[in-house]
DRENZASE-555454 format. One line per 8 residues: number of its first residue (from 0); for each residue x, y, z of C-alpha. Coordinates in Angstrom, 1 decimal. Example, Ala and Ser with C-alpha at 12.3 -4.5 7.8 and 13.67 -1.06 7.14 Angstrom:
<pts>
0> 12.3,-4.5,7.8 | 13.7,-1.1,7.1
</pts>
This chain:
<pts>
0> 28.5,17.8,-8.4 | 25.7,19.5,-10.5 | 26.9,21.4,-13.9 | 26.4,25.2,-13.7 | 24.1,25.4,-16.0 | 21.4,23.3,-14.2 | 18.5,25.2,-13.3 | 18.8,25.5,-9.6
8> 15.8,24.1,-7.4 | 14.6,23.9,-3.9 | 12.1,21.7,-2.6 | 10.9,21.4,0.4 | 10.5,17.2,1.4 | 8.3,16.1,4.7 | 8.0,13.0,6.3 | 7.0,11.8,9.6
16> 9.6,12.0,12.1 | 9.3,8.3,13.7 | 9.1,6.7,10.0 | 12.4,4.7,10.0 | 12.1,3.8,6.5 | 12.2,7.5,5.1 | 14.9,8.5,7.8 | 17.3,5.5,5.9
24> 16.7,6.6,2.5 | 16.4,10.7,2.8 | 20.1,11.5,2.6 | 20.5,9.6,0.0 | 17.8,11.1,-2.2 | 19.1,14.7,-1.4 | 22.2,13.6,-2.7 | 21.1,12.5,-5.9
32> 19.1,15.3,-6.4 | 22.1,17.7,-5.8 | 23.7,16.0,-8.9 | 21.4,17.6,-11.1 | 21.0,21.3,-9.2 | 18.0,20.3,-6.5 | 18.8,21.4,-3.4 | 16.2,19.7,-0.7
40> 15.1,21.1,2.3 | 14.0,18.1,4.7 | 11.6,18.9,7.3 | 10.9,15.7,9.9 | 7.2,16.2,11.6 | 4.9,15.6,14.0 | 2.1,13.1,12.9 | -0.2,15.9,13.5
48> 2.1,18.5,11.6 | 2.4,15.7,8.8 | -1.2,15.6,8.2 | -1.7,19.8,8.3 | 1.1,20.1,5.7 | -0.5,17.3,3.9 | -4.0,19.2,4.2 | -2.7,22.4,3.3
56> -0.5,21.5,0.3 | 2.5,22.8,1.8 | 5.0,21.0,0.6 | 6.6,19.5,-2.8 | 8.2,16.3,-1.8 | 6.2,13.5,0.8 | 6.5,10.4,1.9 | 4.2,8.0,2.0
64> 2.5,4.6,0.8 | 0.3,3.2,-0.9 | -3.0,1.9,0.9 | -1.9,-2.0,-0.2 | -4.5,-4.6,-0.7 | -7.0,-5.4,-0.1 | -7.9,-1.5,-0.5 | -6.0,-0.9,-4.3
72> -6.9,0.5,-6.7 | -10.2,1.6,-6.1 | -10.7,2.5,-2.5 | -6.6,4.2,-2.5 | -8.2,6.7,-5.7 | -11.6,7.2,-3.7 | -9.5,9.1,-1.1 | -7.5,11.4,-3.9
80> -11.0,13.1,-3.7 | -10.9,14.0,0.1 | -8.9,17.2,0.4 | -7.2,16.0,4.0 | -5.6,13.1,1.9 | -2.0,14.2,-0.1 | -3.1,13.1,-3.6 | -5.9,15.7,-3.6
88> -3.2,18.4,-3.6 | -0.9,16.1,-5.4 | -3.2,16.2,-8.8 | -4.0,19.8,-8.0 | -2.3,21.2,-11.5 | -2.1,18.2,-14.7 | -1.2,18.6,-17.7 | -3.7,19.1,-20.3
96> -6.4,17.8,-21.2 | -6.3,15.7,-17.9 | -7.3,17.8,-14.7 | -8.1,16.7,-11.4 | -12.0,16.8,-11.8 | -11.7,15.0,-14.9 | -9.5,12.2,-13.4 | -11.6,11.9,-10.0
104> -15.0,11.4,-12.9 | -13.3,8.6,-14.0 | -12.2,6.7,-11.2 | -15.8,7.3,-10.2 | -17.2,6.5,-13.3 | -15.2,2.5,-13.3 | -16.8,1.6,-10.5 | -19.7,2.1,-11.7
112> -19.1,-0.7,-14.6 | -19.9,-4.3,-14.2 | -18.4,-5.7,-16.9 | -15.0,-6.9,-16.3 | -13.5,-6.6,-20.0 | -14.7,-2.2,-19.5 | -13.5,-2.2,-15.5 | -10.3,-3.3,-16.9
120> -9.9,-1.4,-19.7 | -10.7,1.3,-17.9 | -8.5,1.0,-14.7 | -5.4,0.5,-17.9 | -6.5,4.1,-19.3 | -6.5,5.6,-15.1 | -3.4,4.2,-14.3 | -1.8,5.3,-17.9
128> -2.9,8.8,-17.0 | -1.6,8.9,-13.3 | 2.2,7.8,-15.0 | 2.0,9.8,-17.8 | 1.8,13.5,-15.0 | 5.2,12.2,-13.2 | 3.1,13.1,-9.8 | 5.0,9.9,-8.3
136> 8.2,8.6,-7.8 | 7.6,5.0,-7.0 | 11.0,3.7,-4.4 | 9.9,0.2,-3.8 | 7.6,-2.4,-3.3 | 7.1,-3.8,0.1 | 7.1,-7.5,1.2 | 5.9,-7.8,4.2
144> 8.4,-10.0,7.1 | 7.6,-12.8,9.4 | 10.1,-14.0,11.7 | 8.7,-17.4,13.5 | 10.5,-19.3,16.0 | 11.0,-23.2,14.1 | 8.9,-25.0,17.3 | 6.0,-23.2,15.1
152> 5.1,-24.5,11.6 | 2.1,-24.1,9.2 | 2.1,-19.8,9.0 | 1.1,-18.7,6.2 | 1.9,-15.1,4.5 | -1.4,-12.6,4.8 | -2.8,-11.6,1.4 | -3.5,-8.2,3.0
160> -1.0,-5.7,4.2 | -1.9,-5.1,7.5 | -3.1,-8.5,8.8 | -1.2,-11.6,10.4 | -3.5,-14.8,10.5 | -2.3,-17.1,13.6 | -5.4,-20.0,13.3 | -3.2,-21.7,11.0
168> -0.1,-22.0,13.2 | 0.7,-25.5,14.7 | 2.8,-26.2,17.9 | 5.7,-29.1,18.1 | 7.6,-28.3,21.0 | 7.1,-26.2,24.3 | 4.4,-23.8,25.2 | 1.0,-23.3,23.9
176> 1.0,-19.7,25.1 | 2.9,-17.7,21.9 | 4.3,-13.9,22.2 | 4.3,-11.6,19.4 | 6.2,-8.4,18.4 | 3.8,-7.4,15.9 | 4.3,-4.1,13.1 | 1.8,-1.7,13.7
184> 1.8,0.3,10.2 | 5.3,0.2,9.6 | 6.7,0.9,13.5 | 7.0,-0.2,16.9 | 3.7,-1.7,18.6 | 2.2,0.9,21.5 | -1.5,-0.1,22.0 | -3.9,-1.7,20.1
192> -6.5,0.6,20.7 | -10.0,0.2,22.1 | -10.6,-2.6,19.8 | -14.3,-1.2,18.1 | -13.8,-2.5,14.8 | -16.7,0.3,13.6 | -14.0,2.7,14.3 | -10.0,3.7,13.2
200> -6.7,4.7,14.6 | -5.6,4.3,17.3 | -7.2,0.4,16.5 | -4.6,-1.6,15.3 | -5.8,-3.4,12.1 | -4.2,-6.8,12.7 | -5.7,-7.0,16.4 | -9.4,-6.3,14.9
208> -9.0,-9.4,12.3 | -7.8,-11.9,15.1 | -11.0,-10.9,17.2 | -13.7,-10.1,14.5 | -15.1,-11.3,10.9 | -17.1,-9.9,8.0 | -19.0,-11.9,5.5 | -15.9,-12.6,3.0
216> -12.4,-12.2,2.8 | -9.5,-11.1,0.2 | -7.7,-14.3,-1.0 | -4.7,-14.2,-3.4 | -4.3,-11.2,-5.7 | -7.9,-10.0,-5.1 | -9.8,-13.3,-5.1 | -13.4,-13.0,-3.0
224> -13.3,-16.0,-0.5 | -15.9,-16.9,2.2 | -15.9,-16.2,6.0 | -19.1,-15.9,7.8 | -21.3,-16.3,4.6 | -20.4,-19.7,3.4 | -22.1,-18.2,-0.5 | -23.7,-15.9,-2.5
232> -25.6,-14.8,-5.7 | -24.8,-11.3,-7.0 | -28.4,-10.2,-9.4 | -28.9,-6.9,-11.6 | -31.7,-5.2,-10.5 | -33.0,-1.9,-12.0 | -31.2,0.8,-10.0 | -27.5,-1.5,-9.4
240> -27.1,-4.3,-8.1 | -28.4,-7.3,-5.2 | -26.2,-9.4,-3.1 | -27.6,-12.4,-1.1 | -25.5,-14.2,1.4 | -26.4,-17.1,2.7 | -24.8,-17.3,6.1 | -22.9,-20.3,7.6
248> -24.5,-21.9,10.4 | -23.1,-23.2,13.2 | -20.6,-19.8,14.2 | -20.4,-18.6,17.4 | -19.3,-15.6,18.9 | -17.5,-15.1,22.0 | -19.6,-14.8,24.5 | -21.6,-18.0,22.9
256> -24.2,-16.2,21.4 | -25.5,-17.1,17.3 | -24.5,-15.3,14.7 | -27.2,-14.8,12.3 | -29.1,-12.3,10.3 | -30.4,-10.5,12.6 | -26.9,-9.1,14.0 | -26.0,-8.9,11.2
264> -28.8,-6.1,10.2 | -27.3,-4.6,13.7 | -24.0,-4.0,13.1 | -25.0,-2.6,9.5 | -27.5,-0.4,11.1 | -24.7,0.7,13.5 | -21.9,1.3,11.0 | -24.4,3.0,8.4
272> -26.7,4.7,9.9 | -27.7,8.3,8.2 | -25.1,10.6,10.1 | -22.3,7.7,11.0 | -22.1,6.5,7.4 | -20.3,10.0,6.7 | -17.1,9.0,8.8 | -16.8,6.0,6.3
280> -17.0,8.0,2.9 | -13.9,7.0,1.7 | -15.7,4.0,0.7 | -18.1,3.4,-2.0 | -19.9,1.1,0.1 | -21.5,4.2,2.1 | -22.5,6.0,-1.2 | -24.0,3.1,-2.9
288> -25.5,1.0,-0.5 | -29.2,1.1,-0.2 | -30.4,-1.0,2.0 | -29.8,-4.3,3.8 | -32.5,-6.7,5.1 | -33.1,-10.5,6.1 | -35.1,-12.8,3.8 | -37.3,-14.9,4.7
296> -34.4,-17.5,4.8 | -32.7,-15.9,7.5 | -29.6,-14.6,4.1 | -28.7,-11.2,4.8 | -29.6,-9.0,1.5 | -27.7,-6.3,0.3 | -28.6,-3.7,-2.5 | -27.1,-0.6,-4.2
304> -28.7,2.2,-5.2 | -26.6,2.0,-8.4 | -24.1,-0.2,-9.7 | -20.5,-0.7,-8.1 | -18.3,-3.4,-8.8 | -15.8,-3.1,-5.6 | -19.0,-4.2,-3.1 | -17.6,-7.5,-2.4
312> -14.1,-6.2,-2.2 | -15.2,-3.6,0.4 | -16.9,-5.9,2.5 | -13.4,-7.9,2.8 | -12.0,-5.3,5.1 | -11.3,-5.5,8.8 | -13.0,-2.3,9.7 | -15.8,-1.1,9.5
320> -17.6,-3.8,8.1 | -16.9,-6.3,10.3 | -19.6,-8.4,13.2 | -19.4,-7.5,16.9 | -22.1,-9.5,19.4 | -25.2,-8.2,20.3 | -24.6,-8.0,23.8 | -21.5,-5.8,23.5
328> -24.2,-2.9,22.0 | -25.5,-0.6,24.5 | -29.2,-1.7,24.5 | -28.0,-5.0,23.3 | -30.1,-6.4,19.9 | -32.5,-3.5,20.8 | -29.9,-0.7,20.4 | -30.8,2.5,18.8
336> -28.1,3.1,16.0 | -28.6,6.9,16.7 | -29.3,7.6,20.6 | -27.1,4.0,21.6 | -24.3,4.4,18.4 | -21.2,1.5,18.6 | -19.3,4.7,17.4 | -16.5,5.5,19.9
344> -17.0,9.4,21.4 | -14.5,11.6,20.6 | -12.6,8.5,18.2 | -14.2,10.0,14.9 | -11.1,12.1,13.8 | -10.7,16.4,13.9 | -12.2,16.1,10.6 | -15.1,14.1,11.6
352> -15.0,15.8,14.8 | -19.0,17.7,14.1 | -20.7,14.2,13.3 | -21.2,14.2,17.2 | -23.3,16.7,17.3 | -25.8,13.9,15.4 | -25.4,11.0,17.0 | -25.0,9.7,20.4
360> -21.9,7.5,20.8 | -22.0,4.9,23.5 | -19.4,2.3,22.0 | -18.9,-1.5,22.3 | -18.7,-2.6,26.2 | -16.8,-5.3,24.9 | -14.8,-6.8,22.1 | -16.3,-9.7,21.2
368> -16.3,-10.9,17.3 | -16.1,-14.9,16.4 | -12.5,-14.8,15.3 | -9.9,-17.1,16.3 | -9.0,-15.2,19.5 | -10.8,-13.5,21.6 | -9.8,-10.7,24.1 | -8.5,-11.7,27.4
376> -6.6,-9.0,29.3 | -4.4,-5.8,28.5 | -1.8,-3.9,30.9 | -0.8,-0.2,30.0 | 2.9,1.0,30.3 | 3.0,3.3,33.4 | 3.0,6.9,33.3 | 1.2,6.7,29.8
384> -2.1,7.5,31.1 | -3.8,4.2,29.0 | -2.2,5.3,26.4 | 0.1,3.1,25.6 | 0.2,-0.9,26.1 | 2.8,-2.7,28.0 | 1.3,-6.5,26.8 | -2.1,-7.4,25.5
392> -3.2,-10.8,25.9 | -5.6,-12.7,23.3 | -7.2,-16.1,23.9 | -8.2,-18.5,21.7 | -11.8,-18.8,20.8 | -13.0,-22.8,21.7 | -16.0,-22.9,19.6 | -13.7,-21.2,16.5
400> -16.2,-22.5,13.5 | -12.9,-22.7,11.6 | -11.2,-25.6,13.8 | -9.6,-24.8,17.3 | -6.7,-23.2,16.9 | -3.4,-24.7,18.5 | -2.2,-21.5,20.1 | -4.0,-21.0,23.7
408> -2.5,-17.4,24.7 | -1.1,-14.6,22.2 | 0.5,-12.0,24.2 | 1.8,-8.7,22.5 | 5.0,-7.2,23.9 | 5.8,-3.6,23.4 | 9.4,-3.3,23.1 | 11.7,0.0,23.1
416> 13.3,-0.4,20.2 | 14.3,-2.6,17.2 | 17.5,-4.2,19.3 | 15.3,-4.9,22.4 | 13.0,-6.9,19.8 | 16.2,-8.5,18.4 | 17.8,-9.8,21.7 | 14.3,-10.4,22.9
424> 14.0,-13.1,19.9 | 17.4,-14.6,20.4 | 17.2,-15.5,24.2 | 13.7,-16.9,23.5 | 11.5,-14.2,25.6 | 9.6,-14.0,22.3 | 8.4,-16.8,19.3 | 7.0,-14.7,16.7
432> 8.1,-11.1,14.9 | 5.4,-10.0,12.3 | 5.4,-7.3,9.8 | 7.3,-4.3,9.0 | 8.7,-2.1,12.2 | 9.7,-4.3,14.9 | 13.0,-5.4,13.2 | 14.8,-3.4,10.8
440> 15.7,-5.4,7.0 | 19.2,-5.8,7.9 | 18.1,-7.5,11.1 | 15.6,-9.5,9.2 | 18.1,-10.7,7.0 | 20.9,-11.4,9.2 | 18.6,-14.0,10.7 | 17.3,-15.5,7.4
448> 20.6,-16.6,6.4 | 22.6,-16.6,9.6 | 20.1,-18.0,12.2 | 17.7,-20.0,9.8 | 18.5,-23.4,11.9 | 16.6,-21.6,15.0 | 14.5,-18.8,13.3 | 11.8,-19.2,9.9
456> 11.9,-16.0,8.1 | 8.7,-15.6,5.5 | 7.7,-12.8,3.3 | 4.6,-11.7,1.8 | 4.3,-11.1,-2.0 | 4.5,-6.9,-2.6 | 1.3,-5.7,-1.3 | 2.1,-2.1,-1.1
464> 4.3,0.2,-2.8 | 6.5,3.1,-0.8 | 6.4,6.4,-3.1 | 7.1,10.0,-2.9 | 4.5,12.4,-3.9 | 5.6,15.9,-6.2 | 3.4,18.3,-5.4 | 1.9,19.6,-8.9
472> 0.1,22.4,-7.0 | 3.5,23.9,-5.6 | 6.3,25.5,-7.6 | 8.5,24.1,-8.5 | 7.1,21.2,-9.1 | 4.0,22.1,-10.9 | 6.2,21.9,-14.2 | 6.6,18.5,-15.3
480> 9.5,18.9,-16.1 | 10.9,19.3,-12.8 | 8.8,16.0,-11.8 | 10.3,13.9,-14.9 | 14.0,15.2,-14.0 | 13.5,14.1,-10.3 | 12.2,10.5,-10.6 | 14.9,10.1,-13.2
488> 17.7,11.8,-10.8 | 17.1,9.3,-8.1 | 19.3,6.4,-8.2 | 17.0,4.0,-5.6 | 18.4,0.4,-6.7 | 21.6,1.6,-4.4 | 19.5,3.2,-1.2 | 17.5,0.1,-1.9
496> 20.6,-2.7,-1.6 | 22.5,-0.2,0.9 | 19.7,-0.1,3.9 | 17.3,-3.1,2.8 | 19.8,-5.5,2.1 | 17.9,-7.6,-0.7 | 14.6,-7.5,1.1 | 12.8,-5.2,-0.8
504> 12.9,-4.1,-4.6 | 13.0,-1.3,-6.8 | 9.1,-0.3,-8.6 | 8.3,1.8,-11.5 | 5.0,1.8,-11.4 | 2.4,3.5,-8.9 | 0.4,-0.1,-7.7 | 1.7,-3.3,-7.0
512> 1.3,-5.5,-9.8 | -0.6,-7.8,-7.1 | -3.5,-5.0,-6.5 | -7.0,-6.2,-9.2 | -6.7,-4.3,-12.8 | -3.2,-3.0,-11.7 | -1.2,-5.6,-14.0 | -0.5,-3.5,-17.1
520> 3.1,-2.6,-18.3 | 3.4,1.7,-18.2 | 5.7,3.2,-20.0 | 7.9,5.6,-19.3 | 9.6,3.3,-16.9 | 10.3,5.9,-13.8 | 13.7,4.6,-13.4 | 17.3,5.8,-12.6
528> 18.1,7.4,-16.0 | 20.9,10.6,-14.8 | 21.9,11.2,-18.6 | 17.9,11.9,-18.5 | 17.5,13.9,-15.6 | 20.3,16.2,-16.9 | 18.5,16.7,-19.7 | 15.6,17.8,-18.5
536> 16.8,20.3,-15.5 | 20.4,21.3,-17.6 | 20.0,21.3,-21.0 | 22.2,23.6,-21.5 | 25.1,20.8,-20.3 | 23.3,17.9,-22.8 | 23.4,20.6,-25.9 | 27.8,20.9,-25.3
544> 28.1,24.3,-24.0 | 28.9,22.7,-20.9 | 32.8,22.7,-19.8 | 32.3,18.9,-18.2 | 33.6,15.8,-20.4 | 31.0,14.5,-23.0 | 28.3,12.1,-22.2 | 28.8,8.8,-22.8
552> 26.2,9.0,-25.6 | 27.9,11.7,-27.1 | 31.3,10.1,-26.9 | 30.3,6.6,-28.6 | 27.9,8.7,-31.3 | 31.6,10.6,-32.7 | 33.6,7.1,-32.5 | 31.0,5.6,-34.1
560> 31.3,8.2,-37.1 | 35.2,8.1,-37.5 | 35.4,4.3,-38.0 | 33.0,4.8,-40.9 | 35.0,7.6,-42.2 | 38.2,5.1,-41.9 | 36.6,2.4,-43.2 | 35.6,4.0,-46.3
568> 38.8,5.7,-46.9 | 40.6,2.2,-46.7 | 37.5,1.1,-49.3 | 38.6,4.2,-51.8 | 42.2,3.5,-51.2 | 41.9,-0.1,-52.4 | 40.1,0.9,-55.4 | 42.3,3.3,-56.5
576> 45.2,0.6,-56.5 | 43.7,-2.3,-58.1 | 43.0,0.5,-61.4 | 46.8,1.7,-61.6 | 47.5,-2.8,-61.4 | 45.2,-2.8,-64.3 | 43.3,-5.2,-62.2 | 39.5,-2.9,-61.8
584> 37.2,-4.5,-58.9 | 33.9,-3.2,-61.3 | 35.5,-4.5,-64.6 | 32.2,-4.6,-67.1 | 33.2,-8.4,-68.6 | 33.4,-9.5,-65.1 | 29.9,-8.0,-64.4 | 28.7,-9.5,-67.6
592> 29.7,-13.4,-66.7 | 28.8,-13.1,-62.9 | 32.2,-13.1,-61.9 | 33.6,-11.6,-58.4 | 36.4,-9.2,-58.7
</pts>
């Protein structure tokens, strides 16, 4: 129960109203709040309604995530500059001399730098700033699950948050054909969307990497690997910077066609031409890239208008710079990327919503990449109205340049709920559950220890941290103060081991340690500290004028000073004795000849 003479607070806390994750953990943080005088005032939304409170600023508590890799730091603190993402409302009042333009010119100004010693040392001064305005409470870090029948072998965890790579997987008993109840950003599957890799929701990330490729890929804790260029030199030139990939030969998409150069220049006239390159402005990529062309060697060359380190890192995303066929383009090789756009009508976003007006969107009549898998065949749940998919069914690409895989079919199950995916695992209807949402962590873990003989249960490294957001544009939690008192009031280690069950662990700290430049040691630690957090929202309980007990500080601080006070008044009392025996502990002849009383 709170002291009276905390200040009392209300804040008003949103999440979405299908995130299981916050629903588990929201009581819970109400309740430690209320220890220290906050009262909290949940309000579960809409998606939609989500996103206008998040616009608007109207709220002081969210829910959310960070963008996990590959797209930390950089891209994740491009979109704090896009007032329809929380962050830009979230940095709205700092304290001084930090202030949001300030802190936007230097996330901008990094990625400008080439030189890894200054991009470093300059990501380490960001991210100090960031901890130092308590704008976050960081809950924990998430590791993302696998749950893979044991007649599969040779899966290996994704380096990126969002993506689950099957070419790997090897076969030693019964069918070829593998079904999957896949996460789909943290919930249940319900469609993978049109499958336009130049576009975004409602495309499912992970269904875009099995069917399509970009020129590199994000390894282990941001290492640049190849994919469909096989190398490449990077060269200072006098504006930024030039890229030339030299592409890997052989690679066919699926409808047999070459990849090369020249659809290569397609797709990037596609995805940047002069009005679509707008919709993709939360990357540097569209700001800084300049121009891309085929040498006479048949490389594709890229150059930048300006230096920007994160180039390579950009191009390792699934979407939008990824390769779709030239015959899946309206006009085919030929197609105009304004009048004949691979832009999806009406797909841009309400924000983007005017773009139209500019461009003519005519789509991809097919999905066809060279990944792994190709797409065979979807079937929408009834009365949905093609919104929603009842199983989606993937097969595997024969002339894969990377080795054919073993699986033949992937089919995607859409499931009611987390015990229908559960049961669905157990009487052998499905081999493979991947990412977070289909199960919940207590179901993951009941079958890592319990059912390991049948079932192997893998986890990612932390790719992506769960956090609230304080609002420091809203009162009350525009004082930081307030913000200090309520990342120290919340006790998540117990909300962590109480729904989680060991899966997941506490963070401190904004970014995964994982994400490039994010490895530095912050301190304050943002941890559980309630002796803290009364502090700051009831000093007037810390300074004694309270009527609860004494902290424990307090308590152990007077002990400390009576067994002084008793020590020395044995000390004095000894003294005193030993000069009434005629027997002085200081006598000067003993002094003199180095003598111990």
């Amino acid at each position: 129960m709170a002291d009276k003479n905390c200040q009392a607070l209300t804040l008003d806390f949103i999440a979405v109203e299908d995130d299981a994750e916050m629903i588990a953990v929201e009581d819970e943080i109400r309740r430690d709040l209320k220890e220290i005088g906050v009262t909290v005032n949940t309000r579960f939304l809409s998606r939609e309604d989500y996103i206008e409170a998040e616009l608007n600023g109207d709220y002081n508590m969210l829910f959310t995530r960070t963008w996990g890799a590959p797209y930390d730091p950089h891209s994740y603190f491009n979109s704090w500059a896009v007032p329809s993402h929380v962050e830009y409302t979230a940095i709205d009042t700092l304290e001084a001399p930090l202030s949001r333009e300030l802190l936007l010119k230097k996330i901008e100004n990094v990625q400008k730098e080439l030189d890894e010693m200054q991009i470093q040392a300059q990501w380490r001064e960001i991210l100090n700033d960031v901890h130092q305005q308590a704008i976050f409470l960081p809950l924990w870090g998430t590791r993302i699950p696998y749950v893979i029948n044991r007649r599969l072998s040779g899966f290996t965890p994704s380096d990126q948050a969002f993506t689950y790579p099957l070419s790997s997987i090897r076969i030693s008993s019964g069918s070829a054909n593998i079904t999957i109840a896949p996460g789909s950003g943290g919930s249940l599957f319900t469609s993978v969307g049109p499958l336009n890799p130049h576009q975004y929701f409602p495309n499912q990330i992970f269904a875009s990497d099995w069917i399509y490729e970009g020129l590199v890929n994000y390894g282990q804790d941001g290492e640049i690997v190849p994919s469909l260029a096989s190398e490449w030199t990077t060269e200072r030139t006098a504006e930024g910077q030039r890229v030339i990939f030299q592409l890997r030969e052989g690679v066919k998409f699926h409808d047999g066609s070459d990849w090369n150069c020249t659809v290569a220049k397609l797709n990037f006239d596609h995805i940047f031409s002069d009005t679509v390159r707008e919709r993709h402005s939360s990357f540097g990529a569209t700001a800084n890239l300049k121009s891309w062309t085929c040498n006479q060697n048949g490389e594709f060359v890229l150059e930048t208008s300006a230096p920007f380190y994160p180039l390579l890192q950009e191009l390792t995303y699934s979407r939008p710079f990824v390769f779709a066929s030239a015959s899946s383009f309206a006009a085919g090789i030929d197609s105009d990327p304004e009048t004949q756009n691979s832009c999806e009508s009406g797909d841009f976003g309400s924000k983007w919503d005017y773009l139209e007006e500019f461009v003519t969107c005519l789509g991809l009549s097919a999905p066809i990449g060279t990944g792994p898998f190709k797409f065979a065949d979807r079937e929408y749940l009834p009365g949905t109205n093609e919104t929603m998919d009842a199983k989606v069914t993937f097969a595997r690409h024969e002339d894969y340049w990377g080795g054919l895989p073993a699986i033949e079919f992937l089919e995607i199950i859409h499931f009611e709920d987390t015990d229908a995916v559960e049961a669905a695992l157990f009487d052998g209807q499905l081999d493979m559950v991947l990412g977070s949402g289909p199960l919940s962590a207590k179901q993951v873990q009941n079958i890592k220890f319990v059912h390991s003989d049948k079932f192997d249960v893998r986890h990612s490294a932390v790719l992506q941290n769960a956090l609230v957001v304080l609002n420091s544009g809203k009162a009350p939690t525009d004082d930081i103060q307030t913000r200090q008192a309520i990342i120290h009031a919340v006790n998540k280690a117990i909300f962590i081991e109480d729904e989680f069950a060991g899966l997941e662990q506490a963070v401190s700290q904004l970014l995964p340690l994982t994400a490039p430049y994010s490895n530095v040691d912050l301190n304050p630690k943002w941890n559980y500290d309630l002796e803290k957090a009364r502090f700051l929202n009831c000093p007037a309980d810390m300074n004694g004028s309270s009527e609860d007990s004494l902290s424990g500080g307090a308590i152990g601080g007077i002990v400390a000073a009576i067994l002084v006070v008793l020590a020395m008044a044995v000390f004095l009392g000894r003294l005193i004795l030993r000069e009434k025996q005629g027997k002085p502990m200081f006598a000067p002849e003993k002094i003199r000849k180095g003598e111990q009383a």
